[in-house]
C-alpha positions in Angstrom: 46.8 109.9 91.8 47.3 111.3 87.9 49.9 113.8 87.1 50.1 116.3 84.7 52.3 115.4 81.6 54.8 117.5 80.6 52.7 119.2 77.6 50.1 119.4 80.2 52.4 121.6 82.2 53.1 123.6 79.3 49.4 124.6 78.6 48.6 125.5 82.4 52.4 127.5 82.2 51.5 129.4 78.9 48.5 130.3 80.3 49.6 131.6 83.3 52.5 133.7 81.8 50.4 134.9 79.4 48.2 136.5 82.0 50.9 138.0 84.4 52.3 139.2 81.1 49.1 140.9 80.0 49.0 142.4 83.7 52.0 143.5 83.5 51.9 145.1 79.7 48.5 146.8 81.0 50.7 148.9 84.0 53.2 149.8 81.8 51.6 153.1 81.5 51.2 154.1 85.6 47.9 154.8 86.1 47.8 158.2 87.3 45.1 159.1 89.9 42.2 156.9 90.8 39.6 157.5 87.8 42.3 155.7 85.8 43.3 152.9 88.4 39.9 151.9 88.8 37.7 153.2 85.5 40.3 152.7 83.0 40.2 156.5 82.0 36.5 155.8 81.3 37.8 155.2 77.4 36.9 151.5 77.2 34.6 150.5 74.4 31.8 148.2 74.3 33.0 145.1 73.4 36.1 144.8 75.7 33.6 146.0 78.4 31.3 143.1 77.6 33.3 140.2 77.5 35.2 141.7 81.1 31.3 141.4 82.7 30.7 137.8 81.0 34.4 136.8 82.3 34.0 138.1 85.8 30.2 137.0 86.4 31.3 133.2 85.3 33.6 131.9 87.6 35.4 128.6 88.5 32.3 128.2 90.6 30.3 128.1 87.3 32.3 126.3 85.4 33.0 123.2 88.1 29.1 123.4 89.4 27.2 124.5 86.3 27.8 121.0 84.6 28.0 119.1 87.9 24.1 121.1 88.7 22.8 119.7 85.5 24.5 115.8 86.0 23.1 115.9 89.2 19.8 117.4 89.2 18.9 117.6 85.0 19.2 121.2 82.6 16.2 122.9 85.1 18.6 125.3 86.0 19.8 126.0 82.8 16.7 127.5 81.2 18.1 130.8 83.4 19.1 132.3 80.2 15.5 133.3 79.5 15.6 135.8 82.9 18.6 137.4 81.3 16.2 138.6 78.4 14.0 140.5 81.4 17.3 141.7 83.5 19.6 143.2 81.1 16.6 145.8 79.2 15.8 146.7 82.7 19.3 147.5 83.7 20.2 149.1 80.2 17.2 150.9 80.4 16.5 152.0 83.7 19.1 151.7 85.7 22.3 152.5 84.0 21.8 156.0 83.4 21.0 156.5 87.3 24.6 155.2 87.4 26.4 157.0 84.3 25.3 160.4 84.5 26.5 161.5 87.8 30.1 160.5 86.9 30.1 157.9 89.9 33.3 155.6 91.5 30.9 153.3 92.8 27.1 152.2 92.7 26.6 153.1 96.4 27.1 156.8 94.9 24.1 156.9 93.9 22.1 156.2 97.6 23.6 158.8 99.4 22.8 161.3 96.7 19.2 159.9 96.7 19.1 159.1 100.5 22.1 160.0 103.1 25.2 158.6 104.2 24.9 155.8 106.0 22.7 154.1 103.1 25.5 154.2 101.0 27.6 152.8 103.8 25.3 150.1 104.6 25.0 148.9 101.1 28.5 149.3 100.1 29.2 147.1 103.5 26.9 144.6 102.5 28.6 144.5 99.1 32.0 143.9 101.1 30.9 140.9 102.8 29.0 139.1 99.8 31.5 139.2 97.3 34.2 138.5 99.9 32.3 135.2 100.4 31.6 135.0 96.8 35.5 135.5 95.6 36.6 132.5 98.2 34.5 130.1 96.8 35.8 131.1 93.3 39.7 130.2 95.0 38.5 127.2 96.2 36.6 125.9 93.0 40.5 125.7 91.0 42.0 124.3 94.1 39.6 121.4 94.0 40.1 120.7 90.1 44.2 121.1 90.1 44.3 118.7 93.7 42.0 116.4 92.3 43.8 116.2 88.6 47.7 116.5 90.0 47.7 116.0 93.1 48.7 119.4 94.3 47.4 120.4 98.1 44.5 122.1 98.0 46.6 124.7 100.2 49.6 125.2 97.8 46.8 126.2 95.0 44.6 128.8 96.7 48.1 130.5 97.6 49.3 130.3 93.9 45.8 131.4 92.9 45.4 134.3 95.3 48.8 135.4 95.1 49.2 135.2 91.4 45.5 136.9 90.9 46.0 139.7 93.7 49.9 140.7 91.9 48.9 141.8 88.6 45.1 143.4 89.7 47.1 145.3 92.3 49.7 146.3 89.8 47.5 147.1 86.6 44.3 148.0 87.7 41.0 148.0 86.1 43.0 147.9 82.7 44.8 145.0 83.5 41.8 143.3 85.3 39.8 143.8 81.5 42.6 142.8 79.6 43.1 139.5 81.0 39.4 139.4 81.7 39.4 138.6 77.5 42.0 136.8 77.2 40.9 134.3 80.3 36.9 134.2 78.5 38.7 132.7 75.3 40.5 130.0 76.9 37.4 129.0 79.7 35.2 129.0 76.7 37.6 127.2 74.3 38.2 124.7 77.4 34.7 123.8 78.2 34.5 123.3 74.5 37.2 121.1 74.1 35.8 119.1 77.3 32.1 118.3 75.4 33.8 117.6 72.2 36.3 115.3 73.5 33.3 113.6 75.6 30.2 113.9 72.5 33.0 111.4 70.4 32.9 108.9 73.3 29.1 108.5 73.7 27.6 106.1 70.8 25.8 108.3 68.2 27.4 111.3 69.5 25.2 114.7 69.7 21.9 112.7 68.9 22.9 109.8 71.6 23.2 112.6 73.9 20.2 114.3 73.0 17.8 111.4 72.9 19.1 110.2 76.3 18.5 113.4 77.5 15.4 113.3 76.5 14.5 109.5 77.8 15.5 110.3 80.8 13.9 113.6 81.6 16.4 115.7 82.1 15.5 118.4 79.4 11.8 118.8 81.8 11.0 121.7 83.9 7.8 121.8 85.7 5.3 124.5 84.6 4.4 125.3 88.1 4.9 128.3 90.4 5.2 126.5 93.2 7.7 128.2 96.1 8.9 124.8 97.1 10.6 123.5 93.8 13.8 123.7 93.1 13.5 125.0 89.6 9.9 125.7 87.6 8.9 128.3 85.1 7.9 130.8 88.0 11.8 130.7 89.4 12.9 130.5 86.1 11.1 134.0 84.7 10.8 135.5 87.7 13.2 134.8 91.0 16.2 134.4 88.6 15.6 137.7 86.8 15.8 139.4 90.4 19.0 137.0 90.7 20.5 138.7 87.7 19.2 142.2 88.6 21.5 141.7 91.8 24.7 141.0 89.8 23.8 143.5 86.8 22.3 146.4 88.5 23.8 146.4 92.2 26.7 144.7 92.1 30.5 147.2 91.9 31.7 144.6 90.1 29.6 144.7 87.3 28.4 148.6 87.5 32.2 149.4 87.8 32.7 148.0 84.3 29.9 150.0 82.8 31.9 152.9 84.3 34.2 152.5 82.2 32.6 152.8 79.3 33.8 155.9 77.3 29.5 156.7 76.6 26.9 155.7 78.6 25.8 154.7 74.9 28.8 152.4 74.6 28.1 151.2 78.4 24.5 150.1 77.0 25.9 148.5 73.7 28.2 146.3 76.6 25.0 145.2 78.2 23.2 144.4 74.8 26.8 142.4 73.7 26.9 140.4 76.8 23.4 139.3 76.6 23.7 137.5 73.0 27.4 136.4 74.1 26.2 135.2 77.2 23.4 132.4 75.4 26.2 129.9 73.7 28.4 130.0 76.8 25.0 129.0 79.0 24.1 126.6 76.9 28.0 125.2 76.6 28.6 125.9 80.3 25.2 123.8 81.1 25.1 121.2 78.0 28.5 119.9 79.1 26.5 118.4 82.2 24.1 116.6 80.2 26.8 114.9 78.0 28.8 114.1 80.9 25.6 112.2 82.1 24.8 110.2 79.2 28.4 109.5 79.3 28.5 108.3 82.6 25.0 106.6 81.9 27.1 104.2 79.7 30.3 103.9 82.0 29.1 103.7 85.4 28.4 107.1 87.8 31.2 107.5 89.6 29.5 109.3 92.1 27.6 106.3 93.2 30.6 104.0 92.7 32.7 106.1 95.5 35.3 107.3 93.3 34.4 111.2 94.1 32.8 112.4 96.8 30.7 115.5 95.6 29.3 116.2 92.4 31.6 119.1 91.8 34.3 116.8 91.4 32.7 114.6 88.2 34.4 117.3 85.4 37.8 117.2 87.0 37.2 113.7 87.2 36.5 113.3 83.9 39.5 115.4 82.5 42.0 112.9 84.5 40.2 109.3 83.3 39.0 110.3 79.7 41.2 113.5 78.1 43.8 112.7 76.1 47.9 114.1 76.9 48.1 118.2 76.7 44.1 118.8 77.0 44.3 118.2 81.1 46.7 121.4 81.2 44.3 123.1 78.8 41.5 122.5 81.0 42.9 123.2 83.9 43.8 126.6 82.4 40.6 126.9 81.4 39.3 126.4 85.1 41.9 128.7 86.3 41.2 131.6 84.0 37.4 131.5 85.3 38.5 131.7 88.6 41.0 134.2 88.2 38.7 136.7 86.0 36.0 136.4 88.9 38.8 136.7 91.6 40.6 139.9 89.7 37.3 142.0 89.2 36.2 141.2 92.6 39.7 142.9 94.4 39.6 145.6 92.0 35.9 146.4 93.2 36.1 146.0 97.0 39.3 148.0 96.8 37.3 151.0 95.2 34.2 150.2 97.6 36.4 150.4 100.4 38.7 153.7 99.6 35.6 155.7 97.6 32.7 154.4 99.9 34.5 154.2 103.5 38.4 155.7 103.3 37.5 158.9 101.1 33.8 159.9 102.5 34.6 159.4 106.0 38.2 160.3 106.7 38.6 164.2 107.7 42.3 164.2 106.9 43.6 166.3 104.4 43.6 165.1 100.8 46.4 162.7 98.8 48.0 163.0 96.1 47.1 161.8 93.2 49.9 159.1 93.0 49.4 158.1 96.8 46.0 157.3 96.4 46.8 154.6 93.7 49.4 153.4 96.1 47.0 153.6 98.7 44.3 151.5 96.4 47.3 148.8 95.3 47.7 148.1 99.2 44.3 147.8 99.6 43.6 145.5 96.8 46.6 142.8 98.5 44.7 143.0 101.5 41.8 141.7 100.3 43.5 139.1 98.2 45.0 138.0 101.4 41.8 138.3 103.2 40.1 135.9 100.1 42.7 133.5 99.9 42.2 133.2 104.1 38.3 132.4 103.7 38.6 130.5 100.8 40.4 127.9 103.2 36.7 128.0 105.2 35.2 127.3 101.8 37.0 124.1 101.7 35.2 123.3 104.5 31.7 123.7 103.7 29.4 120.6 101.7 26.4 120.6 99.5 26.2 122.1 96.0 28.5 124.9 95.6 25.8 126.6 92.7 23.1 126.4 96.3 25.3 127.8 98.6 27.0 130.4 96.0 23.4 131.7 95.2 21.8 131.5 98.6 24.4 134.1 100.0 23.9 136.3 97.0 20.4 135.9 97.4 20.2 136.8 101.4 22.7 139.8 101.0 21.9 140.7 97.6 17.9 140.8 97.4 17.8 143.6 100.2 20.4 145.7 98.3 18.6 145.6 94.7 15.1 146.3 97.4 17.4 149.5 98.4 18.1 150.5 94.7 14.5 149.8 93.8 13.1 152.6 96.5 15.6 155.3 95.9 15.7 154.4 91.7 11.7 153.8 91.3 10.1 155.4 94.6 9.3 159.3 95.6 8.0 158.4 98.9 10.5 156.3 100.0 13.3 158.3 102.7 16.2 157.4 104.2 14.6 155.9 107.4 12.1 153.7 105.6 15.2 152.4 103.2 17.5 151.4 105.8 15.2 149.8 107.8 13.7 147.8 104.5 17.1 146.7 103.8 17.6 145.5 107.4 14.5 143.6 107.5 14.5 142.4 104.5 17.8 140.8 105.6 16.9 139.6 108.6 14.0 137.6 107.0 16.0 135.9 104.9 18.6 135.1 107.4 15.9 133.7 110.0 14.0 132.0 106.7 17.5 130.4 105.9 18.4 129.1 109.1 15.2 127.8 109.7 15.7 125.6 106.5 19.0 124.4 107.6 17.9 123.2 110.8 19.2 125.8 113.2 15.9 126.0 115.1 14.8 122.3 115.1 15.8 119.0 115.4 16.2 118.0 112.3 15.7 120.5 109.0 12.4 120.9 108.2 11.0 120.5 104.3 11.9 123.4 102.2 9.6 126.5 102.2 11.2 128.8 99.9 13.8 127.7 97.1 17.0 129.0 97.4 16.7 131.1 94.0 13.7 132.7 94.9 15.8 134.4 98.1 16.8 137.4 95.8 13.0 138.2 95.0 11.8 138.0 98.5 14.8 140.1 100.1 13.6 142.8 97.4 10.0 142.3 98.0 10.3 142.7 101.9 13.0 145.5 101.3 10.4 147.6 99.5 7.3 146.9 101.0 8.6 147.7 104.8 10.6 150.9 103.0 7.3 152.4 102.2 5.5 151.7 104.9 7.9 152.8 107.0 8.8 156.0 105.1 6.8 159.2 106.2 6.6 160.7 102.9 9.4 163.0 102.7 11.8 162.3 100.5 15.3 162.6 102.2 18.3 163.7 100.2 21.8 164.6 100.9 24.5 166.5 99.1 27.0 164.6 98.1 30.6 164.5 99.2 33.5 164.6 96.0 34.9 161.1 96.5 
């Protein structure tokens, strides 16, 4: 098994010093009630808000499975960027000043002020258990890389990770969490870079050898068709994964949160318009790396079929222990880490604010906190969930396939019905509270009886695909609103809303 060099060490150890000590610089002023803990004081500008939503939305999930996707599959999947161009208008447009101008904590806000109570309540719920799943798999992703690279157990990382994450999000809140949010997109950028660059000089003609092998081989081609069944084609491509996006940029706490925290819902715009031209060279860098990792391996043997991994997800830590030079393992490694731990630290911070604005605060009837018990109160809450993360991440380990599938097929069965939610109380007049809850839950159920089906559950042996995992998003949405107004009797149904 390899082991880090000392200069290896070094690079991870800066890193992660660097990042407790940016936590820790960002609490030095105590935040002092809850609009600071979790918005920041709402004085954040554009570009710090931008970079925090790239950071957080690409996590070591993305950066171990993006390139291992394309070496496995071809750069189908990588053509998402042009849904990005349909998703972030919409938001910026439509959606964001539904969010902004009623001084929201949260997104779910917004439901019980257009429906009732217990729509906020089921959505935010539905945003607890997703992004629970979502933030273990982000643990695990690291884990893999540092076990497969040092030989560390996978158990010994995820606690390092968790623990290390959960200590300065809990102590520094959203300011902290945005903070190292920039610092961690530099160095998971700057590492992915350093991986195709370092692998471009091996491959015989370099950019151009990697380019015309792509090409030879097919794995630049997407199919044209709009066929339900593919995995990726044009119709997924500009239409399923622009609901995908919708889900993270216009439903999701973790993202709307950040665009609270803009000081100007003109300067929470500008973030959205940022991230979208940032977000193009770290696609095509997070993606490209896959298809010069395959016409490197073209030329050296796949070790995939030779036995010497066991998943795709493993071939770029596999590649950083046979083929990167002393010192650029620990930079990598850092690089992995600060994906995982953006993604990990915005995700607490969020379900700690879902939790005490959404559940604590609306339903408790006992008599209000201070100001400074309430941010000790949200601290608590915030370990909590980093223990509760670092516990299911452990079941993450457990699970097989393709990490980008799985990752995308729970955001698409949870999150599909939730943006279907948004989409009746945002866009509808006829749509009331008993026609949205009910879409949501059926639109939920479908998926999850679709999804099953596909796996197997009901039959011997799975059947062939029916729907492809990235269209699950578009049909949870599509069911969600359809059965919302049919079910809906017309009278829209509002309710004041409670100061939380």
């Amino acid at each position: 098994m390899s082991r880090f060099s000392l200069i290896d060490y070094a690079f991870f150890g800066v890193y992660l010093a660097l990042s407790v000590g940016i936590g820790l610089w960002s609490a030095r002023k105590k935040a002092s009630d809850l609009g600071d803990y979790f918005l920041a004081g709402r004085g954040m500008n554009s570009v710090l808000v931008a970079m925090s939503i790239l950071a957080a939305l690409f996590s070591g999930i993305s950066y171990l499975a993006a390139p291992a996707d394309v070496y496995k599959n071809g750069f189908g999947f990588g053509y998402v960027v042009l849904a990005f161009f349909i998703a972030t208008p919409f938001t910026a447009l439509w959606m964001l000043p539904k969010f902004y101008h009623s001084r929201f904590f949260t997104a779910y806000q917004f439901l019980e002020e257009r429906f009732a109570l217990p729509a906020r309540l089921l959505a935010s719920g539905l945003f607890v258990f997703r992004v629970s799943l979502w933030l273990a798999a982000a643990t695990y992703a690291p884990a893999l890389a540092l076990e497969k690279v040092t030989g560390i157990p996978l158990w010994i990382t995820i606690l390092a990770t968790g623990t290390l994450t959960t200590f300065y999000t809990a102590l520094g809140g959203m300011r902290a969490v945005i903070w190292t949010d920039v610092l961690q997109l530099l160095v998971l950028f700057g590492g992915q870079l350093a991986i195709t660059l370092v692998a471009i000089d091996k491959i015989p003609g370099g950019l151009g050898g990697v380019w015309d092998t792509a090409l030879a081989d097919g794995r630049l081609e997407v199919s044209l068709s709009f066929n339900l069944h593919e995995r990726v084609n044009l119709g997924s491509l500009l239409i399923a994964a622009a609901f995908l996006h919708l889900v993270q940029m216009g439903t999701d706490q973790v993202s709307v949160q950040r665009y609270l925290t803009a000081g100007s819902l003109r300067e929470a715009k500008r973030s959205l318009w940022i991230k979208l031209w940032f977000i193009i060279p770290v696609l095509v860098l997070f993606y490209g790396t896959g298809l010069v990792l395959y016409a490197f391996y073209k030329i050296h043997g796949d070790p995939l079929a030779a036995g010497l991994i066991e998943k795709e997800d493993q071939i770029l830590p596999y590649f950083v222990i046979t083929q990167l030079p002393t010192g650029l393992p620990g930079l990598l490694i850092a690089a992995i880490y600060a994906a995982s731990m953006s993604t990990i630290s915005a995700g607490l911070n969020s379900l700690s604010s879902a939790t005490l604005v959404d559940f604590h605060q609306r339903l408790s009837h006992a008599a209000p906190l201070s100001d400074t018990r309430q941010v000790r109160r949200a601290r608590w809450v915030t370990v909590l969930y980093g223990l509760l993360v670092m516990a299911l991440a452990f079941a993450v380990s457990k699970m097989q396939g393709n990490l980008v599938e799985s990752v995308n097929t729970i955001i698409g069965l949870v999150g599909g019905p939730l943006l279907g939610l948004f989409f009746l109380g945002m866009f509808t007049k006829r749509a009331d509270t008993r026609g949205a809850l009910y879409g949501c839950l059926t639109g939920f159920v479908s998926l999850l009886l679709l999804y099953l089906y596909q796996i197997g559950v009901f039959t011997e042996e799975p059947p062939e695909v029916l729907v492809s995992f990235i269209w699950f998003s578009f049909f949870g949405c599509l069911v969600t609103v359809v059965t919302g107004l049919l079910l809906s009797g017309g009278n829209r149904s509002s309710r004041p809303q409670k100061d939380a």
